[in-house]
C-alpha positions in Angstrom: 0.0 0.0 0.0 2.6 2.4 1.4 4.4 1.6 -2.3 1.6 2.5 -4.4 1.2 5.2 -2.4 4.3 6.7 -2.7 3.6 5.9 -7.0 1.0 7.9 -6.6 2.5 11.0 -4.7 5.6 11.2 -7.3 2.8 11.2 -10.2 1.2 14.0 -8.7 4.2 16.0 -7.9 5.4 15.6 -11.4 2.0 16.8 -13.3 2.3 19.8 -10.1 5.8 20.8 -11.1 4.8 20.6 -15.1 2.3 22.8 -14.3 4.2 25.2 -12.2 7.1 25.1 -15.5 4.6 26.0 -17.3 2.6 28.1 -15.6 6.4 30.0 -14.8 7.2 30.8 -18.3 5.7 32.9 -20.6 2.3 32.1 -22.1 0.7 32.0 -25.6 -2.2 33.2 -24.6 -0.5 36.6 -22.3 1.8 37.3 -25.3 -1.1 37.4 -28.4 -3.8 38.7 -25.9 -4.3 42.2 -28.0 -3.6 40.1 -30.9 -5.9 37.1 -31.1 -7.7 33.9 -29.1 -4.6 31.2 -29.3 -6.3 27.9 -29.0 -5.9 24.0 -28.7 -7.8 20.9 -30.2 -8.3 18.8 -27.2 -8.7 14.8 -26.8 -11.5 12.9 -24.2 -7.8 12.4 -22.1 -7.4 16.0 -21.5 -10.8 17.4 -20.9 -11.8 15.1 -18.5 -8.2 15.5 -17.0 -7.2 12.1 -17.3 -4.0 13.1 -19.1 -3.3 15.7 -16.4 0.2 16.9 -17.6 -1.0 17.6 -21.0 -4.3 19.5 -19.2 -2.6 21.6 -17.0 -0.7 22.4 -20.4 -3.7 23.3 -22.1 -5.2 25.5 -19.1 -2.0 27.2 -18.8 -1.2 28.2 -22.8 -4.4 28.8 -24.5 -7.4 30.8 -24.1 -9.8 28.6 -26.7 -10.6 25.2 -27.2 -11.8 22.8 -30.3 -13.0 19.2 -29.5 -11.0 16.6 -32.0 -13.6 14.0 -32.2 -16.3 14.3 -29.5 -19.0 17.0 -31.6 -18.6 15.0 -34.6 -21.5 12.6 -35.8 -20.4 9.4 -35.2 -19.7 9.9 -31.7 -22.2 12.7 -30.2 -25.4 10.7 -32.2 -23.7 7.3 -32.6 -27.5 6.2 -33.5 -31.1 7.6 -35.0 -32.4 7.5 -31.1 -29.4 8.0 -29.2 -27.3 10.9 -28.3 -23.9 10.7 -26.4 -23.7 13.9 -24.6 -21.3 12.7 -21.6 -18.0 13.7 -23.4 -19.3 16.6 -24.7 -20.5 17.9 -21.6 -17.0 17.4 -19.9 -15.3 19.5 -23.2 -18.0 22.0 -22.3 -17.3 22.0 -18.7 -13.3 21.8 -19.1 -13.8 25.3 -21.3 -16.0 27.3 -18.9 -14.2 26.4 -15.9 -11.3 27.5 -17.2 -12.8 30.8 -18.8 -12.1 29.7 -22.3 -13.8 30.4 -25.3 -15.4 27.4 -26.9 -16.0 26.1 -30.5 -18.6 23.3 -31.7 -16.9 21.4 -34.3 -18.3 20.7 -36.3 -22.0 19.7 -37.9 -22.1 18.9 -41.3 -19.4 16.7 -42.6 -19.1 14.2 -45.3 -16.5 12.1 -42.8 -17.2 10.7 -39.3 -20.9 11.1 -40.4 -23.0 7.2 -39.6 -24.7 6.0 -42.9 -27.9 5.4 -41.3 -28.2 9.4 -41.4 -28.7 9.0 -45.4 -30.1 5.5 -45.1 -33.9 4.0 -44.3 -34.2 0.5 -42.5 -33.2 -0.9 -45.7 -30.7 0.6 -46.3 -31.9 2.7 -49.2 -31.0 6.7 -49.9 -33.8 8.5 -48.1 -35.3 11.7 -49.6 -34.5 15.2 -49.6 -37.1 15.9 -47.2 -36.3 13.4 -44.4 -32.7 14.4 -44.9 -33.4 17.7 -44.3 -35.6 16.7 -41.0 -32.5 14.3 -39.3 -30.4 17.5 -40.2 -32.1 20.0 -38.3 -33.0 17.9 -35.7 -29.4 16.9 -35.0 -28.5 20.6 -35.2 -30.9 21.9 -33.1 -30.3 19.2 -30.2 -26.7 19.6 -30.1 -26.4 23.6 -31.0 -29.7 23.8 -28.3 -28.0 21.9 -25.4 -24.8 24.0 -25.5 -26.7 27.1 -26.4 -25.1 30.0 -24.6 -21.8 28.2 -23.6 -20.1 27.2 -27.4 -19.5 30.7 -28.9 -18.9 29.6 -32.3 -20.0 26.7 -34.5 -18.4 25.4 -37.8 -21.5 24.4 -39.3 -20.2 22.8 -42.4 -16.5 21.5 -42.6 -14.8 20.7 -46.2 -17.8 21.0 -48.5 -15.1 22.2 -51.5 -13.1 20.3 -54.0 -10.1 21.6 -54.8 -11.0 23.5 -57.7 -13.2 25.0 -55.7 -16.5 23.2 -57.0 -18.9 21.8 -54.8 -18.2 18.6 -53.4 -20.3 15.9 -54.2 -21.4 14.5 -50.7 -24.7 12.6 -50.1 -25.6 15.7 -48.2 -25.4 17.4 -51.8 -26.4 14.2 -53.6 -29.9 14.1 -51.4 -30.5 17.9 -50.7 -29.3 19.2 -53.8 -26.7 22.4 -52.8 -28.7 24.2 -51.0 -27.7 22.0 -48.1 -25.1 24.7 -47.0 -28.1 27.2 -46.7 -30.3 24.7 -44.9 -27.1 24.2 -42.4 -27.4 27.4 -41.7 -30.3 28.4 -41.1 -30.6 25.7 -38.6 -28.0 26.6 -36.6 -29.3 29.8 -36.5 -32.5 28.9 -35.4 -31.2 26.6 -32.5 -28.9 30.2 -31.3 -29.5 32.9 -32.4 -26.2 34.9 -30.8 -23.7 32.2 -31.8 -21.5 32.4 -34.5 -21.3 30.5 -37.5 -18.0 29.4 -39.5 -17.6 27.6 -42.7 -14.2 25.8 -42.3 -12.0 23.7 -44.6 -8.0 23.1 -46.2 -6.3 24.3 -48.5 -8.2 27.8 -49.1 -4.6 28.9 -49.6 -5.1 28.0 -52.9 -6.9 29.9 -55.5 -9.0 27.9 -57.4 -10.4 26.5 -53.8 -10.1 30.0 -51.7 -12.6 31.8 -55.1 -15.0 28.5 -54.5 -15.3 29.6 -50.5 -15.1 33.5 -51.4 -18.7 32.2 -53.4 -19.9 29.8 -50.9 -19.4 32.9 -48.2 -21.1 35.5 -50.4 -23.6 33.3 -50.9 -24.8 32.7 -47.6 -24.3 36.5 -46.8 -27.1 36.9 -50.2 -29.6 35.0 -48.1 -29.0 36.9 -44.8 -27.1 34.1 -43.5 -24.8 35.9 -40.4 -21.7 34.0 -41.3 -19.0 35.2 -38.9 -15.8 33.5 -40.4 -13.8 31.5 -42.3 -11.5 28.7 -41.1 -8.6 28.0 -42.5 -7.1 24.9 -41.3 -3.4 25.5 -41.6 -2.3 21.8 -41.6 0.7 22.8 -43.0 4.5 22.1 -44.3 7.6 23.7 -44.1 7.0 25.1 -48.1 3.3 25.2 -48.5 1.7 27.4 -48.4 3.9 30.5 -48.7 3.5 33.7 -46.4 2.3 35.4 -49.8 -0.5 33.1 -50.2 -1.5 33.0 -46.6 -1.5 37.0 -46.5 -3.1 37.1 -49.5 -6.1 34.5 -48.5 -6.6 36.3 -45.4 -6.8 39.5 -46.9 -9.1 37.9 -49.5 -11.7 37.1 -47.0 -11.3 40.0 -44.6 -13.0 42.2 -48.0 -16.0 40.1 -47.3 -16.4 41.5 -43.7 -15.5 38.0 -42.1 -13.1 37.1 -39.5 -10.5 34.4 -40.5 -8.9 31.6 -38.3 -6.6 29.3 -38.2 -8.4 26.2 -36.8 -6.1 23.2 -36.6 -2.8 24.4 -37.5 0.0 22.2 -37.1 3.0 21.5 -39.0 4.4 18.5 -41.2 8.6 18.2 -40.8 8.5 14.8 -42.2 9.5 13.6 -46.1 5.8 14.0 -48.1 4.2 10.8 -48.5 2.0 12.3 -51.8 2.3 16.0 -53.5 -1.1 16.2 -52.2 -1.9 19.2 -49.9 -5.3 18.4 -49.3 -6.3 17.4 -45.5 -8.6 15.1 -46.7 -8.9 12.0 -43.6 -9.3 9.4 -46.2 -5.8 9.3 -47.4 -3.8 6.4 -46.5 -0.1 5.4 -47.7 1.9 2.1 -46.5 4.7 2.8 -43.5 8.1 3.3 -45.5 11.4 4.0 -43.8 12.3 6.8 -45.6 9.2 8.2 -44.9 10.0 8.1 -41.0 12.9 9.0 -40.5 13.1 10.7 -37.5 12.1 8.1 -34.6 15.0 9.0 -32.4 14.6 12.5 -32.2 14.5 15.7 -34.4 17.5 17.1 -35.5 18.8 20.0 -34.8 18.8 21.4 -38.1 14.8 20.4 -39.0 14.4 22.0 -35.3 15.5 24.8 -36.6 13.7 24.7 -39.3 10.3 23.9 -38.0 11.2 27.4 -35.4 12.0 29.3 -38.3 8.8 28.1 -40.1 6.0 28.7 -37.2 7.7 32.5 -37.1 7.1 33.3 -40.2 3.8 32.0 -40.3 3.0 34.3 -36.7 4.0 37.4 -38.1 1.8 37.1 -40.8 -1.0 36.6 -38.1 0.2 39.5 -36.4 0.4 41.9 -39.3 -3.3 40.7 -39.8 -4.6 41.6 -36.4 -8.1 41.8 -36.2 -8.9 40.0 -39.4 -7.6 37.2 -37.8 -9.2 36.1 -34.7 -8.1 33.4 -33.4 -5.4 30.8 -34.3 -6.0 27.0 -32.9 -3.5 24.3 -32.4 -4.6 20.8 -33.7 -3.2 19.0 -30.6 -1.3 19.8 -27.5 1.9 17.8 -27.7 3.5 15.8 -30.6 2.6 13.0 -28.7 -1.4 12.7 -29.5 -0.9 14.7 -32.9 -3.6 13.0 -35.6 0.0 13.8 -37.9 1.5 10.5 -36.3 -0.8 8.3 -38.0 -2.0 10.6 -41.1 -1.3 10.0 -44.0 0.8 7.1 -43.0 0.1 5.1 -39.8 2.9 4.5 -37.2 5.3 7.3 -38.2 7.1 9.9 -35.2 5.9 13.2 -36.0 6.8 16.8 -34.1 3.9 18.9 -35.4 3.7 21.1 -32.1 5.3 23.6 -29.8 5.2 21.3 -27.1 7.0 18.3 -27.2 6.0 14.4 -26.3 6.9 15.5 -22.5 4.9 18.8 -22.7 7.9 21.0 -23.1 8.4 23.8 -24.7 10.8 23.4 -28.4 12.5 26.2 -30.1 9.2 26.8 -32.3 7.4 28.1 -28.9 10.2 30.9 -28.4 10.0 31.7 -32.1 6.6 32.3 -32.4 6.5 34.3 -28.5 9.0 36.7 -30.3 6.5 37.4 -33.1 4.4 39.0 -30.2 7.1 40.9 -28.7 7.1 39.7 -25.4 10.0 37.8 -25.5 
């Protein structure tokens, strides 16, 4: 007993003294303050303080939160009768304890999205109508429920091709395009005062950033209060270039939006395709040469990845208040999606936090961006 005991009290003055560290040195969230929200993507380990090294990490950096997986389809209405709120109510409860803003992410999808939503009992495409009803009736129980606590939703996530046409989901296939609209309008109708996003990857491009510049001015033609534009930012150490990036948030700033980055993160690793869509489906076989880093970063690609996130801050600086708010897709390298996408089982360092939740070289580079370092 007294051995497990003693386990126990070193665990706890470990996740204590991480906390202090970080808690000691300067903060994300202190040095953009007059600049933008800085936020994190959070796991079910974090929120629920399971992980509690990597919470105290989150309470102690960033001012925002996204959920990675718990808002999406599959997991908050797993079935046609059956919501899973639990999860979601522990996210929501992490965020206002801790005086964060939240975001709802997200609603409409064409991934993580059950099939019985576009089936009958037979498996059969059901019609535009019923479609339409299961939509808003998902949307208004989970906007509804956190109504007054998520301050932003991304309604619909990645409805663009890469030219910048209208993917062809079977939420466009049964509804017809108008989906978006419908989306929309529901969310609006579930709360009133929340804000509503359209969020996706690759808008750095041009033929996809015109297709969203249309989608957005679109919904703003049928009195639809979009608020802003994410841009994912899953990014590399060449794409996309600080031209493109000021130029897409410029872009969207003339349509009276906000813009924010909403999973950024940042791939060091040899490119599995040329590829720089996000797109979750992609999956390439585990080569050694395309994970080669499993002992460690070196010092050089350190650099590198430091040099990178800088360059990527100051644009986000220059573009204060356009851009309001810039969210981490993870806390540490350690639970980053990046180690398993596109190619299972590789080592990744995406972050500013390490797989021991400390601070690299990128963190001090992108505090200097703010000046307060």
């Amino acid at each position: 007993m007294k051995k497990n005991l003693i386990s126990i009290s070193l665990v706890t003055i470990g996740v204590l003294m991480a906390s202090a560290s970080v808690h000691a040195q300067t903060t994300l969230k202190e040095s953009f303050k007059d600049d933008f929200l800085v936020g994190v993507a959070l796991n079910e380990s974090q929120f629920t303080g399971s992980n509690a090294r990597e919470a105290a990490l989150a309470r102690a950096q960033f001012n925002s939160i996204s959920p990675e997986n718990v808002l999406k389809w599959e997991s908050v209405h797993p079935e046609p009768d059956r919501y899973n709120f639990g999860p979601v109510d522990s996210y929501v409860e992490f965020g206002l304890k801790n005086n964060m803003v939240i975001i709802g992410h997200n609603l409409i999808w064409h991934q993580q999205t059950p099939k019985w939503v576009f089936q009958d009992d037979k498996g059969n495409p059901i019609s535009r109508d019923a479609l339409l009803e299961r939509m808003r009736n998902h949307i208004l129980t989970v906007v509804g429920r956190y109504k007054g606590k998520v301050g932003g939703w991304d309604v619909v996530n990645e409805a663009l091709n890469e030219d910048g046409t209208l993917r062809q989901s079977p939420w466009e296939k049964i509804i017809g395009d108008d989906y978006l609209l419908k989306a929309y309008q529901f969310a609006k109708e579930a709360d009133p005062n929340v804000q509503l996003y359209y969020n996706d990857y690759s808008l750095e491009n041009a033929s996809k950033r015109e297709g969203a510049i249309a989608l957005v001015k679109k919904l703003q033609a049928a009195g639809i209060p979009i608020a802003g534009v994410g841009l994912q930012g899953h990014y590399n150490l060449t794409w996309p270039t600080t031209n493109q990036l000021d130029e897409t948030i410029k872009a969207f700033s003339k349509l009276g939006v906000k813009v924010m980055v909403t999973e950024l993160d940042m791939d060091v690793l040899p490119p599995a395709t040329r590829s720089q869509a996000a797109e979750v489906s992609m999956n390439f076989a585990l080569r050694a040469e395309l994970n080669p880093y499993t002992n460690g970063l070196p010092a050089s690609v350190q650099q590198n990845l430091a040099n990178r996130y800088a360059d990527l801050f100051k644009v986000f600086v220059a573009n204060r208040g356009v851009v309001a708010r810039v969210t981490f897709w993870g806390v540490t390298d350690a639970d980053s999606w990046r180690n398993d996408w596109p190619v299972k089982g590789r080592t990744a360092y995406p972050l500013l936090f390490n797989r021991d939740c400390r601070p690299k070289p990128a963190f001090d580079a992108v505090i200097k961006t703010s000046g307060h370092l």
